[in-house]
ROSE-4610 file (N, C-alpha, C; in Angstrom, 1 decimal, always signed):
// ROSE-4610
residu = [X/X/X/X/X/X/X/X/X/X/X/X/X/X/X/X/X/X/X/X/X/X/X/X/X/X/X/X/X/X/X/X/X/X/X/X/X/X/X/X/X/X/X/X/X/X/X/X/X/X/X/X/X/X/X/X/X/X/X/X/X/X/X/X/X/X/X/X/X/X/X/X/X/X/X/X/X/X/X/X/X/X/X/X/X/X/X/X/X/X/X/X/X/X/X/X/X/X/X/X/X/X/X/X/X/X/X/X/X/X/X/X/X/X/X/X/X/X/X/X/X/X/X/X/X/X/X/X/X/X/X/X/X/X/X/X/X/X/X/X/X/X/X/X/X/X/X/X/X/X/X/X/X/X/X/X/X/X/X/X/X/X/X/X/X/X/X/X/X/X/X/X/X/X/X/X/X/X/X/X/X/X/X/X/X/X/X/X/X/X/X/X/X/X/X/X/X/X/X/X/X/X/X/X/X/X/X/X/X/X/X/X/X/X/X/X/X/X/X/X/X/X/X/X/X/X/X/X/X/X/X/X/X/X/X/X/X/X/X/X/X/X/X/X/X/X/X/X/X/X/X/X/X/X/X/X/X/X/X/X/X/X/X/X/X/X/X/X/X/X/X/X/X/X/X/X/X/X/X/X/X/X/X/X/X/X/X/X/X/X/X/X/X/X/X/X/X/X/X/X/X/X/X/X/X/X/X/X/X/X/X/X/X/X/X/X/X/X/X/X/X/X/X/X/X/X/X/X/X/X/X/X/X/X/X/X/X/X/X/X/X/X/X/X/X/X/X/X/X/X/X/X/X/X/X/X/X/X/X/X/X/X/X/X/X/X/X/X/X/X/X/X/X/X/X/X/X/X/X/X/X/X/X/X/X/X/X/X/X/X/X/X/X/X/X/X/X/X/X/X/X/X/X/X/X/X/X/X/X/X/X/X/X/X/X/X/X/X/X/X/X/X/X/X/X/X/X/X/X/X/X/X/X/X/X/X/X/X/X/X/X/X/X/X/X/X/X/X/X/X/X/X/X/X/X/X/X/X/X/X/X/X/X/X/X/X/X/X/X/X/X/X/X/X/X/X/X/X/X/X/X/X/X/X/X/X/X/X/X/X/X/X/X/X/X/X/X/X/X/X/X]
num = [1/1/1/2/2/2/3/3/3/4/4/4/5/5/5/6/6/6/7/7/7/8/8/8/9/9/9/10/10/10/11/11/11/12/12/12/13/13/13/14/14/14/15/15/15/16/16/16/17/17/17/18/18/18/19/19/19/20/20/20/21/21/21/22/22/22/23/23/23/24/24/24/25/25/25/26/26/26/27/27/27/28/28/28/29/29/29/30/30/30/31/31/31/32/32/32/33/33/33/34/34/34/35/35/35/36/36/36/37/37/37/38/38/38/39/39/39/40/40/40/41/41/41/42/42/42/43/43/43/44/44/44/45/45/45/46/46/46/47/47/47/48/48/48/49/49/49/50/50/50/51/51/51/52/52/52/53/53/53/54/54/54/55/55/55/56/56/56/57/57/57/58/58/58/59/59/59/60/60/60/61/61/61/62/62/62/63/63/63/64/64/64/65/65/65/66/66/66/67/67/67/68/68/68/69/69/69/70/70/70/71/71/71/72/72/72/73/73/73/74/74/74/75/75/75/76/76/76/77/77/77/78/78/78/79/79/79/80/80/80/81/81/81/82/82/82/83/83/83/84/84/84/85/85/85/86/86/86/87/87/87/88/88/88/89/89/89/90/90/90/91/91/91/92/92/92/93/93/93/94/94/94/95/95/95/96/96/96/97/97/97/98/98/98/99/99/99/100/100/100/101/101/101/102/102/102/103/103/103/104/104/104/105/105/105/106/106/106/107/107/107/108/108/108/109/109/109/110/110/110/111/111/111/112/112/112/113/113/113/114/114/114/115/115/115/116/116/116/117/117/117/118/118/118/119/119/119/120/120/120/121/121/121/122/122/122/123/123/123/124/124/124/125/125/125/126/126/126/127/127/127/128/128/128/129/129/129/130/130/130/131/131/131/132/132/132/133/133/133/134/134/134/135/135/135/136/136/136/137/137/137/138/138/138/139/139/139/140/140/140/141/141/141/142/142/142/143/143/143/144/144/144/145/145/145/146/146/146/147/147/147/148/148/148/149/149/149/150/150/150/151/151/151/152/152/152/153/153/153/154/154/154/155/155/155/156/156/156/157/157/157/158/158/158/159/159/159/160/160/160/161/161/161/162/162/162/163/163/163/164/164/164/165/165/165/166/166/166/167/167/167]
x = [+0.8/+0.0/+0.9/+0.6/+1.1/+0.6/+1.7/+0.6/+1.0/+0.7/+1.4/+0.6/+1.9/+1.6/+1.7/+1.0/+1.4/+2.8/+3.5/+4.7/+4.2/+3.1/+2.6/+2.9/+1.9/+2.3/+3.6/+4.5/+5.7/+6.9/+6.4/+7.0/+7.0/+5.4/+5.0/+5.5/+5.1/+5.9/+7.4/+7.9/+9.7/+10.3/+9.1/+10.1/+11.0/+12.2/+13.1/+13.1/+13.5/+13.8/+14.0/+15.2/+15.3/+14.4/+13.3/+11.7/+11.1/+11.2/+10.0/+10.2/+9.2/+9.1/+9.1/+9.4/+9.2/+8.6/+7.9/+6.4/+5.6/+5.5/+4.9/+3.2/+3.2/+1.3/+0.8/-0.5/-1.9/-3.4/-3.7/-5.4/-5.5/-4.9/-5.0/-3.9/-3.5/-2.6/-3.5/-2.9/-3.6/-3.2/-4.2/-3.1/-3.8/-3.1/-3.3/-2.5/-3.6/-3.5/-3.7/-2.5/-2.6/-3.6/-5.0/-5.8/-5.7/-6.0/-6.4/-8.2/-9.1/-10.2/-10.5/-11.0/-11.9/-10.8/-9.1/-8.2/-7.7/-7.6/-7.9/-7.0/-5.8/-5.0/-6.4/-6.4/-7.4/-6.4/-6.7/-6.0/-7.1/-7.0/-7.9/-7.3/-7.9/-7.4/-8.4/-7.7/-8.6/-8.1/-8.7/-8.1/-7.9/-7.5/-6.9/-7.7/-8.4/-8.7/-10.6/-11.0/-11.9/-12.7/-11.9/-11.7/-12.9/-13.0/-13.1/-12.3/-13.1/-12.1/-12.5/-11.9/-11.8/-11.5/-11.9/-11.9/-11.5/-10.2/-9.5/-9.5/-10.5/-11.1/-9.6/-8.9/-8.0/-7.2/-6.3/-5.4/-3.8/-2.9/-1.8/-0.6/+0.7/+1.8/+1.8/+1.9/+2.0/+1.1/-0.7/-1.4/-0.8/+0.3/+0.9/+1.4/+2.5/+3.3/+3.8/+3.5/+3.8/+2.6/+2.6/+1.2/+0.4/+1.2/+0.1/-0.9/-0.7/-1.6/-2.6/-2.8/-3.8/-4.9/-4.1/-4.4/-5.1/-4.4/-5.5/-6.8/-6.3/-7.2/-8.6/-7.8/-9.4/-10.7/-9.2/-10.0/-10.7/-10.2/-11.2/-12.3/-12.3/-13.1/-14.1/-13.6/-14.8/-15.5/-14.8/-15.5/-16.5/-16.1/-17.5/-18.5/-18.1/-19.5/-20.4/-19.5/-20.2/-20.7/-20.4/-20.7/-20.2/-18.5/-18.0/-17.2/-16.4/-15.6/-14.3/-13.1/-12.3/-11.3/-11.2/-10.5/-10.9/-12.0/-12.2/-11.2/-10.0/-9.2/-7.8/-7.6/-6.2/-6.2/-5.1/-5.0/-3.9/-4.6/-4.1/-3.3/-2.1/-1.7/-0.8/-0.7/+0.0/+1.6/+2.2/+3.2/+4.1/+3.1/+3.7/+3.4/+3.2/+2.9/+4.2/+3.9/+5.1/+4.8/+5.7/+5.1/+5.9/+5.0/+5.7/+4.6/+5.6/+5.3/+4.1/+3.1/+2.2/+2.4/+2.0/+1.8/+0.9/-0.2/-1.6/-2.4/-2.1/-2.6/-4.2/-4.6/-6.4/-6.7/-6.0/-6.4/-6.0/-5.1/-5.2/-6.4/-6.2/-7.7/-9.3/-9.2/-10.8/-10.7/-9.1/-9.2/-8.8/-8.7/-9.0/-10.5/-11.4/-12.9/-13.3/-13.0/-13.4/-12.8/-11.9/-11.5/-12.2/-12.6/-13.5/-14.7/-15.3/-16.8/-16.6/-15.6/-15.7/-15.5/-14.6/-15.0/-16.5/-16.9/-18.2/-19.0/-19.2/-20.1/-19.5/-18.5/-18.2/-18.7/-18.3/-19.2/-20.5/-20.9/-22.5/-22.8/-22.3/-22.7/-22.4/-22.0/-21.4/-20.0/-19.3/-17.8/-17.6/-16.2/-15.6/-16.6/-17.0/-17.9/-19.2/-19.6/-21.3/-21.3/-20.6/-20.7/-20.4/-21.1/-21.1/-20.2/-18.9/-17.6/-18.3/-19.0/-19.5/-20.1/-21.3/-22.5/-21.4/-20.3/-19.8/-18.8/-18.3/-17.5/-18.4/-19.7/-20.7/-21.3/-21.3/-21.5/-20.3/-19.3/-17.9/-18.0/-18.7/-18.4/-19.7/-20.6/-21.9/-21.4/-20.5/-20.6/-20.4/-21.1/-20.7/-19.8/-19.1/-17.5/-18.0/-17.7/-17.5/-16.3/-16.4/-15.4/-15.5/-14.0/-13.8/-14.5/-15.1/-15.3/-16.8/-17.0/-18.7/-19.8/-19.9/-20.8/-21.0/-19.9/-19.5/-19.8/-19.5/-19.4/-19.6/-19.4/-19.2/-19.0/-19.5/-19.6/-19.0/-17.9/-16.9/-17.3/-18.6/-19.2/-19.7/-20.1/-20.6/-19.3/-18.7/-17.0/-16.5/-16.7/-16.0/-17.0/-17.9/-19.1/-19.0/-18.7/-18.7/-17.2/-15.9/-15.0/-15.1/-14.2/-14.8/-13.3/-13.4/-12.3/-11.3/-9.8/-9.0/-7.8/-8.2/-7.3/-7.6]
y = [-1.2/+0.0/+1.2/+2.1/+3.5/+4.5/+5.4/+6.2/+7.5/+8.3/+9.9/+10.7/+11.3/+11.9/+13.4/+14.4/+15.8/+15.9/+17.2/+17.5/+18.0/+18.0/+18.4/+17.1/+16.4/+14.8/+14.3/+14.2/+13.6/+14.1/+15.9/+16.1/+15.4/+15.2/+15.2/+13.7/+13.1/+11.5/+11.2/+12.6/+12.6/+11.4/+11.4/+10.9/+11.4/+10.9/+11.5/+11.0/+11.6/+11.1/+9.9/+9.3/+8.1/+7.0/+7.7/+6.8/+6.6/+7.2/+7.5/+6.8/+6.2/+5.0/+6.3/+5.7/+7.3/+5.9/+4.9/+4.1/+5.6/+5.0/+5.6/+6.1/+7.1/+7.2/+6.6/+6.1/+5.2/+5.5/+5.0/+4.9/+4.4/+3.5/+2.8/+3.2/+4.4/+4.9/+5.6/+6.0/+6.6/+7.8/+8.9/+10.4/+10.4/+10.8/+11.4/+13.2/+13.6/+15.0/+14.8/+16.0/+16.2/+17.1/+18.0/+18.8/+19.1/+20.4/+21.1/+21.5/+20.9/+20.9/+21.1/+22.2/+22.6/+22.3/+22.9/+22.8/+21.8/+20.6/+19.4/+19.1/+18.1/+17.3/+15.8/+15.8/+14.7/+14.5/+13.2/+12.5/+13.0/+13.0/+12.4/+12.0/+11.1/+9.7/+9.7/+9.5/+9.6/+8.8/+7.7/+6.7/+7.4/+7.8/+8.8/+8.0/+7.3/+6.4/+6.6/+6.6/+6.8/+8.1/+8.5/+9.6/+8.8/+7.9/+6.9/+7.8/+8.5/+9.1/+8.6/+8.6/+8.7/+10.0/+10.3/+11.2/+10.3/+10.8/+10.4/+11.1/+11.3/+13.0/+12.4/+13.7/+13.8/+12.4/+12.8/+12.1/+12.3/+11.8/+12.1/+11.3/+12.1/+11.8/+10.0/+9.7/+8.3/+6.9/+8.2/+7.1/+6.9/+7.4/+7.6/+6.6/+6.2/+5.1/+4.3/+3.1/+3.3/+3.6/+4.5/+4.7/+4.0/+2.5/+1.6/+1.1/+0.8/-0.4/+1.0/+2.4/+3.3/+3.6/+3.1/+3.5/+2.3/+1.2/+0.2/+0.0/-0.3/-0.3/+0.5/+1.9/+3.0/+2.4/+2.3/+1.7/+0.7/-0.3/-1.3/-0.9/-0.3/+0.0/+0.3/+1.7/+2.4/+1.3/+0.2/-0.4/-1.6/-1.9/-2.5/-1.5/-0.3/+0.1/+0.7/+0.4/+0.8/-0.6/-1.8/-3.0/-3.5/-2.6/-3.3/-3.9/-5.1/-6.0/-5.6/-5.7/-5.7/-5.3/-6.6/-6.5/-5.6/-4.5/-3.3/-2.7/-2.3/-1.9/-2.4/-3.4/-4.1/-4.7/-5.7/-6.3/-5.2/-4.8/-3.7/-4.2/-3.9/-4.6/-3.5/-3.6/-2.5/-2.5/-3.6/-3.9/-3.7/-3.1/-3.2/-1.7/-0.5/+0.4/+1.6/+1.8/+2.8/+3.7/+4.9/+6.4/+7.0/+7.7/+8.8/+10.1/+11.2/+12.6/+12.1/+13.5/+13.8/+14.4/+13.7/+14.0/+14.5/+14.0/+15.0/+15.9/+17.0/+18.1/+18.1/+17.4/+16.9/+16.4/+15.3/+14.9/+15.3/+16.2/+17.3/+18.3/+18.7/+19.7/+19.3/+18.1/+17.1/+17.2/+16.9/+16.5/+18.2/+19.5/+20.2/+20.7/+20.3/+21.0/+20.3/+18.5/+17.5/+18.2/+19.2/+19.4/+20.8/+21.3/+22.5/+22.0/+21.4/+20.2/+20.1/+19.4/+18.9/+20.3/+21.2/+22.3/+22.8/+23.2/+23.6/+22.8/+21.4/+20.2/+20.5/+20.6/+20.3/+21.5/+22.8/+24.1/+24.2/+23.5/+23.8/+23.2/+22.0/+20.4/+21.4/+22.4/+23.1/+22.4/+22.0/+21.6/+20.0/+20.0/+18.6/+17.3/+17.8/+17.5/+16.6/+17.7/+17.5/+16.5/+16.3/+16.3/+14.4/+13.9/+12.1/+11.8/+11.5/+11.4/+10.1/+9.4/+8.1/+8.8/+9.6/+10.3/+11.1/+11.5/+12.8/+12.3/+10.9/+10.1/+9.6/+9.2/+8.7/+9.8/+11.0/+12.3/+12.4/+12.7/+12.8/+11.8/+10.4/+9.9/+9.6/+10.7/+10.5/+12.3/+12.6/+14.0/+14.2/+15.2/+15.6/+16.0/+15.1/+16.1/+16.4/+17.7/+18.0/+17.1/+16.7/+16.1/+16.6/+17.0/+17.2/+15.9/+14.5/+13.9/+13.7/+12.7/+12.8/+13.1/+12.7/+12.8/+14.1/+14.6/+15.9/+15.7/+14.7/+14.5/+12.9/+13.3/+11.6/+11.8/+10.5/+10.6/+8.9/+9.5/+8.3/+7.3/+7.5/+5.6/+5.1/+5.7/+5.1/+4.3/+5.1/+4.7/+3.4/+3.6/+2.5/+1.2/+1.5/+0.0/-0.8/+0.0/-0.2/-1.0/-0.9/-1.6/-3.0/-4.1/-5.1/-5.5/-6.5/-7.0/-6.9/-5.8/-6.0/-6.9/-7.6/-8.3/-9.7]
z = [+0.0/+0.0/+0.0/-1.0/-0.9/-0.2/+0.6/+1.8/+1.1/+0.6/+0.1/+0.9/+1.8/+3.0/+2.2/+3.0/+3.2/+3.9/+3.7/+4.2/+5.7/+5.5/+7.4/+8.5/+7.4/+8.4/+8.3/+7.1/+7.2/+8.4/+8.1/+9.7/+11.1/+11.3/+12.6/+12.4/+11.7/+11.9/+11.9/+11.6/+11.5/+10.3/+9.4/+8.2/+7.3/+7.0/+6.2/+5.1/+3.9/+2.8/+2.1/+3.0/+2.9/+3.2/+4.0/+4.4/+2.9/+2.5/+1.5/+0.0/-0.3/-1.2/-3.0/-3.8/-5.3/-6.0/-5.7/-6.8/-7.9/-8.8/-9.4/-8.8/-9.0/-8.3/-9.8/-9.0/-9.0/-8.8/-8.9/-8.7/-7.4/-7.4/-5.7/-4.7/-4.9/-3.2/-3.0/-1.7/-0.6/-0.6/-0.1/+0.6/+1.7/+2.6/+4.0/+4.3/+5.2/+4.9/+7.0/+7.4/+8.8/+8.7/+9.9/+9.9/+11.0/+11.4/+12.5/+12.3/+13.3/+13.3/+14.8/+15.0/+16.5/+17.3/+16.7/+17.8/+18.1/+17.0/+17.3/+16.4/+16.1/+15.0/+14.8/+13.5/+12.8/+11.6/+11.0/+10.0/+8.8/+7.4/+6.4/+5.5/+5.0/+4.3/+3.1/+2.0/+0.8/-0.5/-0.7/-2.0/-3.4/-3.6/-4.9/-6.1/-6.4/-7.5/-7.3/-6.2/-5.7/-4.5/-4.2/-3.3/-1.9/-1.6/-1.0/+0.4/+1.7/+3.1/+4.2/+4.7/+6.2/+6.8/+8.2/+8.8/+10.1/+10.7/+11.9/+12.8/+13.8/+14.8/+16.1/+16.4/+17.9/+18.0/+16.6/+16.8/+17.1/+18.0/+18.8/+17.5/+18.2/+17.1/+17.8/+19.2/+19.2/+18.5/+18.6/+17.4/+15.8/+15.5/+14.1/+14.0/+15.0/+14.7/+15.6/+14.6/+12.9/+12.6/+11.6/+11.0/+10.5/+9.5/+8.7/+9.9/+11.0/+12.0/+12.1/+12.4/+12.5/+11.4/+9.5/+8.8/+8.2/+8.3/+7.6/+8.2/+9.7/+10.7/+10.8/+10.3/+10.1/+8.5/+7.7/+6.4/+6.7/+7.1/+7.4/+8.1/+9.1/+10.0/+9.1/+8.2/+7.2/+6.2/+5.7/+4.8/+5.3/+6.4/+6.9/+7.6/+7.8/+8.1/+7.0/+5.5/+4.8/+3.7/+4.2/+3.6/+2.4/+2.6/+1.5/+1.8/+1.3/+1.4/+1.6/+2.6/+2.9/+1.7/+0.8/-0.6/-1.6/-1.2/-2.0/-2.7/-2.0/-2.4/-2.3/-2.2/-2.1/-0.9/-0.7/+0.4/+0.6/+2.2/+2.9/+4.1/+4.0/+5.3/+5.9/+7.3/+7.9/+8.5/+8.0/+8.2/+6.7/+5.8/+4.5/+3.7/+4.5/+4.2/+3.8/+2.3/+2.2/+1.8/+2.6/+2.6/+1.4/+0.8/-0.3/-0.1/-1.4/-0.9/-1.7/-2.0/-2.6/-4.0/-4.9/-6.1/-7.2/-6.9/-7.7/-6.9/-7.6/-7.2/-7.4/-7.9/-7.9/-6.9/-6.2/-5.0/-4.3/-3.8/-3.0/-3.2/-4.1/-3.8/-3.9/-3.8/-3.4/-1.8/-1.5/-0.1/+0.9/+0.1/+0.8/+0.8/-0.2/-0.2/+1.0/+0.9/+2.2/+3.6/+3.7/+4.9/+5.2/+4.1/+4.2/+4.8/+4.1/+4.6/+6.3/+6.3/+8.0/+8.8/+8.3/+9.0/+9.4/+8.6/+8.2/+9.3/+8.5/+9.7/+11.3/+11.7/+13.4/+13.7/+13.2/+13.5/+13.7/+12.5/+12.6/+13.7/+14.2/+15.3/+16.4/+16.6/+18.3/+18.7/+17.6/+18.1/+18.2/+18.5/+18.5/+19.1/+20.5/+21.3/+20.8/+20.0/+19.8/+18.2/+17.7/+16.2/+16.7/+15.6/+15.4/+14.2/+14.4/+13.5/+12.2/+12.9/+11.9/+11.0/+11.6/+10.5/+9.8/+10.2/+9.3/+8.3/+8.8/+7.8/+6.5/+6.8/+6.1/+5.0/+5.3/+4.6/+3.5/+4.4/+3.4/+2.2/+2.1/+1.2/-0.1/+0.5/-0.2/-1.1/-0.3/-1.0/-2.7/-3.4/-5.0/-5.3/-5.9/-6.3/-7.6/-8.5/-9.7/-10.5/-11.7/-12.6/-13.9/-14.4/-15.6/-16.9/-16.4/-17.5/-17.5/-18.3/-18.9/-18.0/-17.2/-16.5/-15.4/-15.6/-14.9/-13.0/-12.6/-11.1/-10.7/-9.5/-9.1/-7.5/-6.8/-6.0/-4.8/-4.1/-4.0/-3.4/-2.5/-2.3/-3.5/-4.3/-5.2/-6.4/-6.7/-7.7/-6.5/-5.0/-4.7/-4.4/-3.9/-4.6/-6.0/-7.1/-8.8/-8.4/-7.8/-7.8/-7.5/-8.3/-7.8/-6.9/-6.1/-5.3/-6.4/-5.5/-6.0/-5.2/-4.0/-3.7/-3.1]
């Protein structure tokens, strides 16, 4: 599994250079993006192929690492609560997780409108407190993204249901 971190998280996890895997980007890596929400460090996690996220609410530099056991862990978490099959997206293992930088500037900016979103939602909810991370993770993936091709949008539970087991 490919993890392409932000230079925000690569800090905080103290990876160097020499950490970092240069795989060609894919449809099936991952990016993770560090966030500051309601004063709060949160993870989000978004399958570049799918835009397929996770939302990781008050997470600590020790929940990091190693990061793959936090990160598969959350994915799985998310795909059975959303009744997909584990092998959705590759056999994901967290002992086999290699970090690289970020490379598409598209998925970055899906996954800042998604970090705009969660702003928005924990505000509206009255804060960290009041807001249901499941219902908000469940929103994040029902959300409209615009797309440059035919159909002019799409929407990432649906792109990742249409996948069939890739592992």
């Amino acid at each position: 599994m490919i993890l392409r971190c932000t230079k925000k998280l690569l800090d905080l996890i103290e990876a160097r250079p020499r950490d970092l895997g240069t795989a060609r980007a894919g449809d099936d890596d991952w990016y993770a993006n560090l966030l500051w929400l309601d004063r709060r460090k949160c993870l989000l996690l978004a399958h570049a192929g799918t835009l397929f996220s996770v939302l990781v609410a008050d997470v600590r530099k020790a929940d990091l690492l190693p990061i793959g056991r936090l990160v598969v862990g959350t994915i799985d978490r998310a795909l059975d609560a959303e009744n997909l099959t584990r092998g959705r997206f590759g056999k994901l293992d967290p002992n086999s997780v290699e970090l690289a930088t970020t490379v598409s500037r598209t998925v970055l900016g899906y996954m800042n409108e998604m970090a705009r979103y969660c702003h928005y939602a924990i505000t509206a909810q009255g804060g960290f407190e009041r807001i249901d991370f499941d219902s908000l993770n469940r929103q994040l993936r029902r959300e409209l993204h615009l797309s440059r091709y035919a159909q002019g949008f799409f929407v990432p539970i649906e792109l990742a249901a249409k996948r069939s087991n890739a592992g």
